[in-house]
C-alpha positions as CSV (number, residue, x, y, z in Angstrom):
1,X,0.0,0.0,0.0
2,X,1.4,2.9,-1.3
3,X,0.3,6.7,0.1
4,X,-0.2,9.5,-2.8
5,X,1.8,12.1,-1.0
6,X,4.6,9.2,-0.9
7,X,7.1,9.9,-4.1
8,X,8.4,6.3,-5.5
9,X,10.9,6.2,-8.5
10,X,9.0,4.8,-11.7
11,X,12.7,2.7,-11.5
12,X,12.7,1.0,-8.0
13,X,11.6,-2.4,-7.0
14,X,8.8,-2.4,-4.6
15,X,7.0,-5.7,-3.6
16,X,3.4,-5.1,-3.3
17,X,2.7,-6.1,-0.2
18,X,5.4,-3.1,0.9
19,X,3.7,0.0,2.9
20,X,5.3,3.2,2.0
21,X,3.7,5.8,4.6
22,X,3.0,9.6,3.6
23,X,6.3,11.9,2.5
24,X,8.7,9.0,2.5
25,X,10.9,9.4,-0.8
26,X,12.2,6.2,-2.6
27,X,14.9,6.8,-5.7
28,X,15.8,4.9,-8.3
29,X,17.7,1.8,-8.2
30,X,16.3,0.3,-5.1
31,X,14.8,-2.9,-3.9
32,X,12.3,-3.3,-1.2
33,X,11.2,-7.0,-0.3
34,X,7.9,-8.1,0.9
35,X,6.2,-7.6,4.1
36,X,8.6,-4.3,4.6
37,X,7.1,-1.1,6.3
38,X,8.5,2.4,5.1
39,X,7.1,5.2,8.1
40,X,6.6,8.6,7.0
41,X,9.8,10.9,6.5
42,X,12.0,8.1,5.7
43,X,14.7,8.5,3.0
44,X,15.8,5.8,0.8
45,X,18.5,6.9,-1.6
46,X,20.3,4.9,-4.9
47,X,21.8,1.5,-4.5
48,X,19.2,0.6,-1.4
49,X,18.8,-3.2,-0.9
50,X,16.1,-3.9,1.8
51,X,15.1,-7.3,2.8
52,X,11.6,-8.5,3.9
53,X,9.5,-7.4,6.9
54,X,11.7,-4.1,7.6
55,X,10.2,-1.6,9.8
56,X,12.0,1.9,9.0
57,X,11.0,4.4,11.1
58,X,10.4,8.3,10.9
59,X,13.0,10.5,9.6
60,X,15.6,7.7,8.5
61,X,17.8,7.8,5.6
62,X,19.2,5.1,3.7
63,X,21.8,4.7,1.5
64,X,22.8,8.1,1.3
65,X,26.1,9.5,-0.5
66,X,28.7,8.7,2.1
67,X,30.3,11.1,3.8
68,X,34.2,10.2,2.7
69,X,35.8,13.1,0.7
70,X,37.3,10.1,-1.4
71,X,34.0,9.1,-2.7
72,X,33.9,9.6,-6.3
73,X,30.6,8.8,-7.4
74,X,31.0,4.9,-7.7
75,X,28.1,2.9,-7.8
76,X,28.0,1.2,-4.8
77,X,24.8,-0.5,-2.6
78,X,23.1,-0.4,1.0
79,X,22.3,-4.1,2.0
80,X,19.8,-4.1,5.3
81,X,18.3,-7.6,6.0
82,X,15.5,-9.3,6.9
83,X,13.5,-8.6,10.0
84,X,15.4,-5.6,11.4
85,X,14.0,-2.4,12.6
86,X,15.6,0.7,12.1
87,X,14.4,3.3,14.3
88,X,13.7,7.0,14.3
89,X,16.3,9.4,12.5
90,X,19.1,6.5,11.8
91,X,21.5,7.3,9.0
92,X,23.2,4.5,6.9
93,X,25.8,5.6,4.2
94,X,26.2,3.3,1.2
95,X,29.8,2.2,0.3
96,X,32.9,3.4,-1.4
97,X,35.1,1.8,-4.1
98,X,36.7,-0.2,-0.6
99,X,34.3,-2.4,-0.6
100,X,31.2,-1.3,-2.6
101,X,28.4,-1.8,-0.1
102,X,27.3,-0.9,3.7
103,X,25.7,-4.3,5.1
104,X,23.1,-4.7,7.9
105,X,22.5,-8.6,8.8
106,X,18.8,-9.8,9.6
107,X,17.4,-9.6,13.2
108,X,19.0,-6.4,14.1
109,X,17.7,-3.4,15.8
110,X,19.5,0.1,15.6
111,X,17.7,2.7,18.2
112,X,17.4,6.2,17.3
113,X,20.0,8.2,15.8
114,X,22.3,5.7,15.1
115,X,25.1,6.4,12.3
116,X,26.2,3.4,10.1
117,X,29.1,4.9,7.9
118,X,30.0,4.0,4.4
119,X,31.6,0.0,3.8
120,X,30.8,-1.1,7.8
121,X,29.1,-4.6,7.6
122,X,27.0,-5.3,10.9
123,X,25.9,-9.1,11.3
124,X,22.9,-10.7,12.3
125,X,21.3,-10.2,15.8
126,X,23.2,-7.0,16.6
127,X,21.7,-4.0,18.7
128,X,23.2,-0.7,18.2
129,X,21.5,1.3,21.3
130,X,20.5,4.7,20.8
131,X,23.1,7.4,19.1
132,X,26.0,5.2,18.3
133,X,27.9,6.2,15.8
134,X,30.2,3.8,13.6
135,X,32.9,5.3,11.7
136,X,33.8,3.9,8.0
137,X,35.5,0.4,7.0
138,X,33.8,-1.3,11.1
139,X,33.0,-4.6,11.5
140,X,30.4,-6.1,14.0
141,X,29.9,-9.8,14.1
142,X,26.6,-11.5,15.1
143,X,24.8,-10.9,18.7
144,X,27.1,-7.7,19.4
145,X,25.2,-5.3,21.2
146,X,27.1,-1.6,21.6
147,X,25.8,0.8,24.0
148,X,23.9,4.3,23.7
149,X,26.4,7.2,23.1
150,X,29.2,5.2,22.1
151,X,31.7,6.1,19.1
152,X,33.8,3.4,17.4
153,X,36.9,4.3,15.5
154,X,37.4,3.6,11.8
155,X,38.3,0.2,10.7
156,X,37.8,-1.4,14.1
157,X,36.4,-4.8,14.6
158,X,33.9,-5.5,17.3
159,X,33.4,-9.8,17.4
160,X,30.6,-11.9,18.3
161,X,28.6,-11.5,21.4
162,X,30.7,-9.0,22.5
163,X,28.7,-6.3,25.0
164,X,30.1,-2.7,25.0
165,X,29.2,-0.6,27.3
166,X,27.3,2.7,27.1
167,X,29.3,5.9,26.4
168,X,32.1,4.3,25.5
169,X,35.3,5.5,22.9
170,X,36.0,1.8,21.4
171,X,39.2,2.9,19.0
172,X,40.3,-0.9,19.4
173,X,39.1,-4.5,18.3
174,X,37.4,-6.1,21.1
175,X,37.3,-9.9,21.0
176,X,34.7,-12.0,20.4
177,X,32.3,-13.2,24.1
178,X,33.7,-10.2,25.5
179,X,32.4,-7.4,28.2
180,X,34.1,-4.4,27.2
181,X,33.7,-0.7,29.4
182,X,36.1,2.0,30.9
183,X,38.3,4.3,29.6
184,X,40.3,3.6,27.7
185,X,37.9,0.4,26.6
186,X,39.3,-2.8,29.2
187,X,38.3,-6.2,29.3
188,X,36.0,-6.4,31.7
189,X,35.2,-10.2,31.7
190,X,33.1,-12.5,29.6
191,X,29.7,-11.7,28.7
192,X,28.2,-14.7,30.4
193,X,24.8,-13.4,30.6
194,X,24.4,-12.9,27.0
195,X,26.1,-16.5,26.2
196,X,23.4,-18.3,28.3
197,X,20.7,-16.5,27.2
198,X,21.9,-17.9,23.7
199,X,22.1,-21.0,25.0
200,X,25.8,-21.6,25.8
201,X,26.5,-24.3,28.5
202,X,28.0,-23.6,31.7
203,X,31.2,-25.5,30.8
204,X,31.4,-23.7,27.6
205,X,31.3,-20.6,29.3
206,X,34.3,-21.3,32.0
207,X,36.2,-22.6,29.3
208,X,36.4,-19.3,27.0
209,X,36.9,-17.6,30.5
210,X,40.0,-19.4,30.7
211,X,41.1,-18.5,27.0
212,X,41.1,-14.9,28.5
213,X,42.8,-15.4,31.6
214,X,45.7,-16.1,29.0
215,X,45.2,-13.3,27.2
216,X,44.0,-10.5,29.2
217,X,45.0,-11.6,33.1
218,X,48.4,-13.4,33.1
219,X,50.2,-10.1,32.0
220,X,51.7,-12.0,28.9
221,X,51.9,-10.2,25.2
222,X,49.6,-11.4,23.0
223,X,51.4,-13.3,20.6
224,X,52.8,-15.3,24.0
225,X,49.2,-15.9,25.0
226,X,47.9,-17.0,22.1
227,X,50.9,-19.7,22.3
228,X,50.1,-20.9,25.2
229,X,46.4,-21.0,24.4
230,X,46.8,-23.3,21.6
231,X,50.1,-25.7,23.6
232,X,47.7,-25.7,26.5
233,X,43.8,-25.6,25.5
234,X,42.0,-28.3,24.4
235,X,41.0,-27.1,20.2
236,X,37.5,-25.5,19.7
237,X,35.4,-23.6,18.0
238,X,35.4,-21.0,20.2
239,X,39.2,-21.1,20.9
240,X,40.2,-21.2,17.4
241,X,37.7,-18.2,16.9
242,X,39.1,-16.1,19.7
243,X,42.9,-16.6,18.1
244,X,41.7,-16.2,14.6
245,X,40.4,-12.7,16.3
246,X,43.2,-11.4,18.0
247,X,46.0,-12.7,15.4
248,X,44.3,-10.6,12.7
249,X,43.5,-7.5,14.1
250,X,45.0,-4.3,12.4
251,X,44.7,-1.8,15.1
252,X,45.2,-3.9,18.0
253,X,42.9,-5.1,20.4
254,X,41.4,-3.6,23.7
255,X,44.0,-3.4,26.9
256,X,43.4,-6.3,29.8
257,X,41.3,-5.3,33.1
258,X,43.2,-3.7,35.4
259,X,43.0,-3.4,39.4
């Protein structure tokens, strides 16, 4: 259902089951799924790829040019998947020549005023609390969630069920399972609530506690750590995660808890 006062692209994909609420504007080249809800206000610029039974609230704008003075009018995509619900006044930039495309997974809820830069890719099950802002180039993996107010420095890489705490300036990596608050950003254990609630079992939980008492408690480097880790731990999924993590991190990775 479509309003009049809405102003659709004779060029853009729209399933018909879509709703497209009053004063919404969708351009060309762009693809709306079915079951998706469009509230009034919203923006949806070139190169949007929304998947089905996406609510998009007031005053949110999608795929915009992004804000990088390097940008030089490339074709390049917004990918937002299914299920997610983007809330009042969110802004998503669309990608550069880097890597072509912003990506949102399925299942994800970003709060009001969030900011999702050009070429981040956010994975599936993430909250993004109100007013974070994402620089270019970040990566969030699946069941992150990243509190109100915080900022995250270009290029960094947040992992799986990590939980970062509101406010907070994360300008490194922070490992996958992790608790993450302070300043600057310090492990601050494992986030053990979040795991069972996903249904991680209890000895599954003490054992990637353990991986970080290498890493973050034992005052060890991290290449010495990670050593030990693999001599000493028996192999997992969740090890083998944690060292593929650290060993490939660019700008280094949060600083162990401190007394």
């Amino acid at each position: 259902m479509n309003q009049p006062l809405a102003y659709i692209h004779p060029q853009a994909k729209i399933a018909r089951n879509v709703v497209i609420e009053p004063f919404s504007t969708i351009h060309k080249n762009v693809v709306i799924e079915e079951g998706t809800w469009i509230g009034p206000n919203v923006t949806i610029f070139e190169g949007a790829r929304i998947g089905k039974n996406v609510k998009i609230y007031p005053g949110a704008s999608i795929s915009a040019t992004p804000q990088d003075l390097k940008y030089g009018g490339e074709e390049t995509e917004t990918h937002i998947g299914d299920n997610t619900v983007i809330r009042e006044y969110v802004t998503i930039s669309r990608g550069t020549d880097d890597k072509l495309k912003t990506v949102i997974g399925d299942n994800c809820l970003l709060m009001a005023y969030v900011h999702v830069a050009h070429d981040c890719t956010i994975g599936n099950n993430c909250i993004l609390v109100n007013a974070v802002q994402i620089a270019g180039h970040c990566t969030v993996e699946d069941h992150a969630i990243i509190g109100g107010s915080s900022a995250v420095h270009q290029f960094v890489k947040v992992g799986a069920h990590v939980m970062i705490s509101g406010g907070s300036l994360v300008r490194k990596d922070v490992p996958p399972y992790t608790k993450a608050a302070r300043e600057p950003l310090t492990y601050c254990g494992i986030n053990s609530i979040g795991l069972r609630r996903r249904g991680f079992a209890t000895e599954k939980i003490s054992e990637i506690q353990e991986i970080y008492r290498y890493v973050f408690l034992k005052g060890l480097n991290n290449s010495k750590a990670l050593d030990l880790v693999e001599l000493e731990l028996p192999p997992s999924k969740e090890r083998d995660e944690i060292i593929r993590f650290i060993r490939s991190s660019d700008r280094g990775v949060m600083k162990g808890y401190s007394y």
